[in-house]
C-alpha positions in Angstrom: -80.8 -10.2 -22.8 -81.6 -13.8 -20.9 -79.1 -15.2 -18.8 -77.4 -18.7 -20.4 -78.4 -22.1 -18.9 -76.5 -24.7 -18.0 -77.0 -28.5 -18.9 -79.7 -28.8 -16.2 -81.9 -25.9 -17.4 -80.5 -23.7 -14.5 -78.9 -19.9 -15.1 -75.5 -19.8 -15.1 -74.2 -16.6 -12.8 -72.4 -14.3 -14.8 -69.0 -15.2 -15.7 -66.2 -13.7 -13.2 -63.7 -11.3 -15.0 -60.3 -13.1 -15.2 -58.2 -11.3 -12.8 -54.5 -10.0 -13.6 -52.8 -9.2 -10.5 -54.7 -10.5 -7.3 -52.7 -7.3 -5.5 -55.3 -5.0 -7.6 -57.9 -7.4 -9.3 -59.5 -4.1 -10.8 -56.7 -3.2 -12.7 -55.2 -4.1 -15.9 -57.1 -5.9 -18.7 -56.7 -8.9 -21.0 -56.4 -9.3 -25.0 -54.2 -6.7 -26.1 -50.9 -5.1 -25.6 -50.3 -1.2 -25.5 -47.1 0.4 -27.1 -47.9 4.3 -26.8 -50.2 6.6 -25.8 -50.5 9.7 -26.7 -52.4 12.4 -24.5 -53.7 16.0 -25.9 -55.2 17.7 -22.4 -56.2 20.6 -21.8 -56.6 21.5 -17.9 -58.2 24.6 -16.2 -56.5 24.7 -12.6 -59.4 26.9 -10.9 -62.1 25.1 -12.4 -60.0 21.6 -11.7 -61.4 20.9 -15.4 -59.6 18.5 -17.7 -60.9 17.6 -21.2 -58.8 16.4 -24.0 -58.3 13.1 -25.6 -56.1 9.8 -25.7 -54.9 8.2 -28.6 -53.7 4.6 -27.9 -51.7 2.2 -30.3 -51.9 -1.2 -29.2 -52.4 -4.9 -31.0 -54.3 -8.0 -30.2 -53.1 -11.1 -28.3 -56.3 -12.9 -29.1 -59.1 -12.8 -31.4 -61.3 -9.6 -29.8 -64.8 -8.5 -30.3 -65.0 -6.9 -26.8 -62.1 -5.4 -24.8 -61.6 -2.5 -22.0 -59.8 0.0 -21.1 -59.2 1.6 -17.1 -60.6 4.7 -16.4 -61.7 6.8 -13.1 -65.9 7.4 -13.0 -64.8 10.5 -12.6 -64.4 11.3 -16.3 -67.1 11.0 -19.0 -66.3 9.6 -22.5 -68.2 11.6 -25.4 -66.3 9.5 -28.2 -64.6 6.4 -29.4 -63.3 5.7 -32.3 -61.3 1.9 -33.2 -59.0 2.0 -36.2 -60.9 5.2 -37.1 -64.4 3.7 -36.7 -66.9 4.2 -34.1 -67.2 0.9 -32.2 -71.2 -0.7 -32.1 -70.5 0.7 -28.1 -69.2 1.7 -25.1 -70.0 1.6 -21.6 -68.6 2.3 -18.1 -69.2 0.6 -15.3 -66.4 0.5 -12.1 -64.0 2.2 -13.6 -63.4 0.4 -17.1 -64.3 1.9 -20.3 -65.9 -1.4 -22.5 -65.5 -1.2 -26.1 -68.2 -3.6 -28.2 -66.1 -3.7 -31.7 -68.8 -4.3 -34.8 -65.8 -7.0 -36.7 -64.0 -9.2 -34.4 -60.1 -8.9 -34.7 -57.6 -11.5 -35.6 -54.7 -11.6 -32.8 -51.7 -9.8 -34.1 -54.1 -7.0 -35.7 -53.4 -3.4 -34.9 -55.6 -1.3 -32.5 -55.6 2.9 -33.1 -57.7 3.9 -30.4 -59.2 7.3 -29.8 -61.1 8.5 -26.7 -62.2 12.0 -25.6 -63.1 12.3 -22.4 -63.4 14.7 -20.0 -64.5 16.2 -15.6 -63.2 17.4 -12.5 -60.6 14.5 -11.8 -60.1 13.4 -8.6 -57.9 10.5 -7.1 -58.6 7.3 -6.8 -59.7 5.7 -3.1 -57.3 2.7 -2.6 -56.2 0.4 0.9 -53.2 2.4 0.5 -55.1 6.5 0.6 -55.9 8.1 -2.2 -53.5 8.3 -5.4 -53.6 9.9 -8.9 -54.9 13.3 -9.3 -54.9 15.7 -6.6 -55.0 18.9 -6.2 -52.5 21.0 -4.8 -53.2 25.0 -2.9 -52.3 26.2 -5.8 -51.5 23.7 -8.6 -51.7 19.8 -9.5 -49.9 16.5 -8.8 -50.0 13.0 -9.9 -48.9 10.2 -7.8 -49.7 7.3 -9.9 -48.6 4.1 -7.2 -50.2 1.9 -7.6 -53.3 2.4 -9.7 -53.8 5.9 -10.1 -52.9 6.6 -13.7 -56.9 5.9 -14.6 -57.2 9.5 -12.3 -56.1 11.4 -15.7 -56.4 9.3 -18.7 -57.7 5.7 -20.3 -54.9 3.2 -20.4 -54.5 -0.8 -19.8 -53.0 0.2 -15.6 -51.1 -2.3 -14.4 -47.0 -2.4 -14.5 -46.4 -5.1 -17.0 -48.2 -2.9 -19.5 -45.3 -0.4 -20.2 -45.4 1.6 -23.6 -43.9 5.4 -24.8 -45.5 8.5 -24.5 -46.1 11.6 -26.0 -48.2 14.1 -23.1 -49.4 17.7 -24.7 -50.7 20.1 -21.8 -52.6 23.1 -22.1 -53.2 24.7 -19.1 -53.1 28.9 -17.8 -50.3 30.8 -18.4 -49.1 31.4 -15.0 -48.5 28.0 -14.4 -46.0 25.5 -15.6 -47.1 21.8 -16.4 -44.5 19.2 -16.0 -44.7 15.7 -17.4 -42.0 12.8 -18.5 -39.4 12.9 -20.7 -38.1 15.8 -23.2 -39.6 19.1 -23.7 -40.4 19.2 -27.0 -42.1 22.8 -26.9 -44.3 25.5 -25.2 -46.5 27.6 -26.8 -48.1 30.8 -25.7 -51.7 31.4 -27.1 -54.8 33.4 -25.9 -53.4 33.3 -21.8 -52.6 29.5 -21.9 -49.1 27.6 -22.7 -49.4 24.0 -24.2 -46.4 21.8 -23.4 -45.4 18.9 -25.2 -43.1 16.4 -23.4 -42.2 13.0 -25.5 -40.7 9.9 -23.6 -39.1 7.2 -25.7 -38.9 4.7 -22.4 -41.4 2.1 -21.9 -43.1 3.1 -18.8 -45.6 1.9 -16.7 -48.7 3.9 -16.4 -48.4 4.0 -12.9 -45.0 6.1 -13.8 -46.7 8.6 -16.2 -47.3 11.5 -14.5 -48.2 15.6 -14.3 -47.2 18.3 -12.4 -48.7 21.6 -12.6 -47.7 24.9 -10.1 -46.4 28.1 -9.6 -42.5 26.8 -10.5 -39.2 28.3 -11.3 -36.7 25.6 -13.3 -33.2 25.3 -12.2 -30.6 23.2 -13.7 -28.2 21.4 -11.3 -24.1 22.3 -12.3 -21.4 19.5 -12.2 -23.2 16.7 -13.5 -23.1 14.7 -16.9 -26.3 13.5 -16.9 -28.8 16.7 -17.1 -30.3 17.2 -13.9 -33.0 20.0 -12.7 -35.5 21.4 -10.2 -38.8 23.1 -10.5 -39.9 24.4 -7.6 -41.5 28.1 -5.9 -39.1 30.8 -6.4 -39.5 31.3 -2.4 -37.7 27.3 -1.3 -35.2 28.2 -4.1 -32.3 28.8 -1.0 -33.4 25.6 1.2 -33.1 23.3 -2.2 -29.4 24.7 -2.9 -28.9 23.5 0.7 -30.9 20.4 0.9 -30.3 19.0 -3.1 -26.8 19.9 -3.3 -25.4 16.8 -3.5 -27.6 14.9 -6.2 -25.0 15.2 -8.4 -22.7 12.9 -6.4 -25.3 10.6 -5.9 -26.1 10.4 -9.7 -22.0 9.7 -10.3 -22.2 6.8 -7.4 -25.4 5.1 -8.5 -23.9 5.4 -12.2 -20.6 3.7 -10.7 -22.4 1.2 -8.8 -25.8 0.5 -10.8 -24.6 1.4 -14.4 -25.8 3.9 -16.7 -28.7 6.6 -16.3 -31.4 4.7 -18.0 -33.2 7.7 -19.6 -32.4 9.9 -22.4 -34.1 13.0 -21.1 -32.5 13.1 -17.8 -33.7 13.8 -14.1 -36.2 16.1 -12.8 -37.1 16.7 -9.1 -40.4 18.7 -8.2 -40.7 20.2 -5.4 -44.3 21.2 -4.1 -45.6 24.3 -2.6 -47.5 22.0 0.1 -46.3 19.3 2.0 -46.5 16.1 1.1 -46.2 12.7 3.5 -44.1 11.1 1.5 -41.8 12.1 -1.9 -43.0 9.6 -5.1 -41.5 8.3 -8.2 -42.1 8.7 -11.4 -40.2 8.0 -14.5 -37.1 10.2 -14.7 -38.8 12.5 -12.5 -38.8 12.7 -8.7 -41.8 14.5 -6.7 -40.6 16.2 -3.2 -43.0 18.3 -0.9 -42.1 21.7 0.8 -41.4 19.8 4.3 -39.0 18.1 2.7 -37.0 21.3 1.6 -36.7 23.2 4.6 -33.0 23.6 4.4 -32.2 21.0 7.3 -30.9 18.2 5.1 -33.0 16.0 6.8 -34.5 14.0 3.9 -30.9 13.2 1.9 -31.6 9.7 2.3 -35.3 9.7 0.7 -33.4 12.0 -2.1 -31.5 9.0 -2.6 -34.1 6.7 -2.2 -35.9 8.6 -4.9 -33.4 8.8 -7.3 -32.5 5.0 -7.3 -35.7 4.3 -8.3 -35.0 5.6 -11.6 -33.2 2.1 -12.3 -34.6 0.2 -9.5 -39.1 -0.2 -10.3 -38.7 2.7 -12.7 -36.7 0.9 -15.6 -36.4 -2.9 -13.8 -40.0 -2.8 -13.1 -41.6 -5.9 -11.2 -44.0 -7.3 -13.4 -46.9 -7.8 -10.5 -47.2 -6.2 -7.1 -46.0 -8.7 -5.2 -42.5 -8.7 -6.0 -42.1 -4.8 -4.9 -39.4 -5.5 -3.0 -37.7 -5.5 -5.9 -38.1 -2.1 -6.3 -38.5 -0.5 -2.5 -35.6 -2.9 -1.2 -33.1 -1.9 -3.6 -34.2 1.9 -3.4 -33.3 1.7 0.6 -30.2 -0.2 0.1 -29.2 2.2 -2.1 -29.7 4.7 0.5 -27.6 2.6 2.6 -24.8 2.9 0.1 -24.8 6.8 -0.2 -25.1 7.0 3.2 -21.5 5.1 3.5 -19.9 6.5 0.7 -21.1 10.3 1.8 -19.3 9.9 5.4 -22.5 8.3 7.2 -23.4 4.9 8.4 -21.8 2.3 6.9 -24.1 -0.8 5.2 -23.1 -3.2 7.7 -24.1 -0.1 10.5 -27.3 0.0 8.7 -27.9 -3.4 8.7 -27.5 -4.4 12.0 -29.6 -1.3 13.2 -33.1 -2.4 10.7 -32.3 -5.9 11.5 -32.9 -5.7 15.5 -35.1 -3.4 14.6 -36.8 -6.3 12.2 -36.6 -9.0 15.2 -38.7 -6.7 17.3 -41.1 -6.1 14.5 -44.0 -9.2 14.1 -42.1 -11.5 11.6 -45.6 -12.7 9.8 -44.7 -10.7 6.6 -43.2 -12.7 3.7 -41.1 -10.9 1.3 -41.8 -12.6 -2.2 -45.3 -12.7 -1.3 -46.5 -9.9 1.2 -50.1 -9.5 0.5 -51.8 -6.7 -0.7 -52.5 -5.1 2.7 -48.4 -4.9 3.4 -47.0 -4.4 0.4 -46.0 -1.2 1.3 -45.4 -2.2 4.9 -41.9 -0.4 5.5 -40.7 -4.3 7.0 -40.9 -4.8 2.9 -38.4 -1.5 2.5 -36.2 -3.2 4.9 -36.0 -6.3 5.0 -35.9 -6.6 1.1 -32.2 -4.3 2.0 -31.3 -6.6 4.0 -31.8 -9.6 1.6 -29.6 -7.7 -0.8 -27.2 -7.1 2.3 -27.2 -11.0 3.1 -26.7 -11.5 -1.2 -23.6 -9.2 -0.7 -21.8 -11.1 2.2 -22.1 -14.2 0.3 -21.2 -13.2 -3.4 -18.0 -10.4 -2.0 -18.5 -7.0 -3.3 -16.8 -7.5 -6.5 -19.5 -10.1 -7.8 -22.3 -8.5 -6.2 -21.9 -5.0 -7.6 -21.5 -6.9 -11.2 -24.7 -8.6 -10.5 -26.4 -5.4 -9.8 -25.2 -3.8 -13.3 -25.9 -7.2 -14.9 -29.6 -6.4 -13.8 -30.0 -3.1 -14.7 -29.0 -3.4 -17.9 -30.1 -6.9 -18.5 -33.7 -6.3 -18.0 -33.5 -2.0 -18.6 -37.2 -1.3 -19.3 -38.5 -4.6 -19.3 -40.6 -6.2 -16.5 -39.2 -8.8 -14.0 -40.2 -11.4 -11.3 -38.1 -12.2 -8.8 -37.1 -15.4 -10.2 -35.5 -13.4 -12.7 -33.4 -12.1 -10.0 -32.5 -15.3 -7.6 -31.7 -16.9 -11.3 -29.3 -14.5 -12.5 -27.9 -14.2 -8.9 -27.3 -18.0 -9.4 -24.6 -17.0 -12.2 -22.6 -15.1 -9.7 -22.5 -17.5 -7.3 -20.4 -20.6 -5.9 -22.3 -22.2 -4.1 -26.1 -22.8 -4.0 -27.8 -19.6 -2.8 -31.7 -21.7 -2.1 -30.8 -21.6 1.7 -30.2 -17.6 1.6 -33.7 -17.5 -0.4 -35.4 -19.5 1.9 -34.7 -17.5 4.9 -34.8 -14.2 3.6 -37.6 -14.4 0.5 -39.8 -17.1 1.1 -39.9 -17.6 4.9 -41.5 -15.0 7.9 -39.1 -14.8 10.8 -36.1 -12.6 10.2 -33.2 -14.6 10.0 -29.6 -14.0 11.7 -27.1 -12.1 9.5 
């Protein structure tokens, strides 16, 4: 194939892909929009062997010949099929999967795409570590933030693209493989179980996640919105101790965020290793074994963690650099438990991460942290702050209203944080630009 000229007989460079989120410019892809997926795996834990296939229903934005989806080089594609036809081809190249369609498609046309793929995953290497598949001593885990979904299957990965799910797992017998939403069933055949889990929710990819190990399940008492553990038999005693009091956190962050936003409930896993830092995933909550040692010491990330499931997990920012509405609501909710459980108070929290903040380099911007910080923990705080500041000037009444407003307003949709600082407007009597301005869209850490 020869490159294209230009008017003055010269070759044009190739043309750059469009980028969708500077945060991750390899992620995400343009032309369609995805509304399930639908994953059939089968995965051998000794072997760290996954093969199966994706099925994807999705429809066109634009007129497409040519489209892609994300997937690790990890994995090799044997097949593809488009609305039950093999494409002309497919190709990988740094870490897409490019479909070449013989017909071009009209926009609003629906896309039924098939891929089976298969390899010995591993995660994907980020500024941020390594995230998606890993392998555990004795078992498997998923941490999906921010780009690691294309660790385990094909899919469009970026957190605006959130569709429903149906996950079937076949793995060995011993083992139990967790993913999101309902249960549907397990199956016992020939020395392995298949589990098939269905959630309704649209998720982000990045929220999609499996969990396979050696686990007991436990279902928490005194709650109304179903709540349980898996975890090793052997930490059962420490999580008694240390997880005891979800169920009061659930009944707050119901009182002050609204409604559970998933059907299915809440699941917490906790790992056999240890892990530096628990992750979210849609209606379930990953923990490692340091962080159930039956101290108590991490009630405030099992706060954190749960508060995500309205906060990223249901509200979820549309690009990365609005996290903080996500991680700054999660630590202000800690904040809140923290009061209400007999701790800290807010206002004890807030002056403590604010002069902590003013002796912190004040070079980070909050709406607009950069890729390198945006999980910088100055983001964590001072985005609880912000909502701290929001608090003083609405009064507690209007503020708590806001925050159910925005739960429910935007539950399972995607949002910017104009969407926020507009609605916040409603709830307001006076102009709230000058609280923006210090908190959102300047660098030094303003007084309280």
């Amino acid at each position: 194939m020869t490159k294209a000229k230009n008017s003055n007989g010269k070759r044009r460079a190739p043309a750059t892909p469009p980028v969708i989120d500077p945060y991750l410019p390899g992620s995400g892809n343009f032309g369609y929009r995805v509304s399930r997926y639908e994953l059939d795996l089968e995965y051998k834990v000794a072997a760290n062997r996954l093969a199966g296939s994706a099925t994807i229903t999705a429809a066109t934005l634009a007129a497409l010949r040519t489209f892609s989806l994300d997937l690790s080089d990890a994995l090799t594609v044997s097949k593809v099929t488009v609305n039950g036809r093999r494409p002309r081809g497919f190709s990988r190249s740094k870490g897409k999967l490019d479909i070449t369609l013989g017909d071009v498609l009209p926009a609003g046309a629906a896309l039924h795409i098939a891929v089976r793929y298969g390899g010995n995953p591993r995660p994907i290497r980020t500024p941020w570590g390594e995230v998606g598949f890993e392998e555990l001593t004795n078992g498997v885990l998923v941490a999906g933030q921010p780009n690691g979904a294309t660790s385990w299957f094909p899919c469009d990965d970026h957190p605006s693209s959130k569709a429903s799910y149906r996950i079937q797992v076949s793995t060995d017998s011993p083992y139990r493989a967790i993913a999101n939403g309902e249960l549907l069933s397990r199956r016992v055949r020939a020395g392995m179980t298949t589990w098939t889990y269905e959630l309704p929710e649209p998720t982000s990819t990045y929220l999609a996640t499996l969990q396979i190990g050696d686990y007991s399940v436990h279902h928490l008492p005194k709650s109304d919105v179903p709540m349980q553990a898996a975890l090793p038999e052997r930490l059962k005693s420490n999580f008694d101790h240390d997880f005891a009091k979800q169920p009061q956190m659930m009944k707050l962050f119901e009182k002050l965020f609204g409604p559970y936003p998933l059907a299915g409930g809440y699941t917490v896993v906790v790992t056999d290793d240890e892990l530096e830092i628990p992750l979210e995933a849609q209606g379930i909550s990953i923990f490692g074994a340091n962080h159930c040692d039956g101290t108590g010491s991490s009630e405030r990330l099992i706060a954190h963690e749960l508060a995500h499931q309205w906060f990223g997990n249901s509200v979820t920012a549309r690009r990365w650099r609005d996290i903080w509405l996500h991680e700054g609501f999660a630590c202000y909710a800690e904040w809140l438990w923290s009061e209400a459980a007999g701790g800290r108070s807010t206002e004890q929290w807030a002056r403590h991460y604010h002069d902590r903040l003013r002796n912190s380099p004040q070079d980070l911007l909050l709406a607009d942290p950069g890729p390198k910080d945006m999980f910088d923990d100055r983001v964590y705080k001072r985005g609880a702050l912000t909502l701290h500041a929001l608090r003083a000037a609405l009064g507690d009444k209007k503020f708590f209203e806001l925050l159910r407003d925005w739960a429910a307003r935007y539950r399972h949709a995607t949002v910017v944080t104009d969407d926020f600082t507009g609605l916040a407007a409603q709830y307001a009597e006076v102009s709230l630009r000058p609280l923006w301005q210090a908190w959102l869209y300047s660098t030094a850490v303003p007084e309280l």
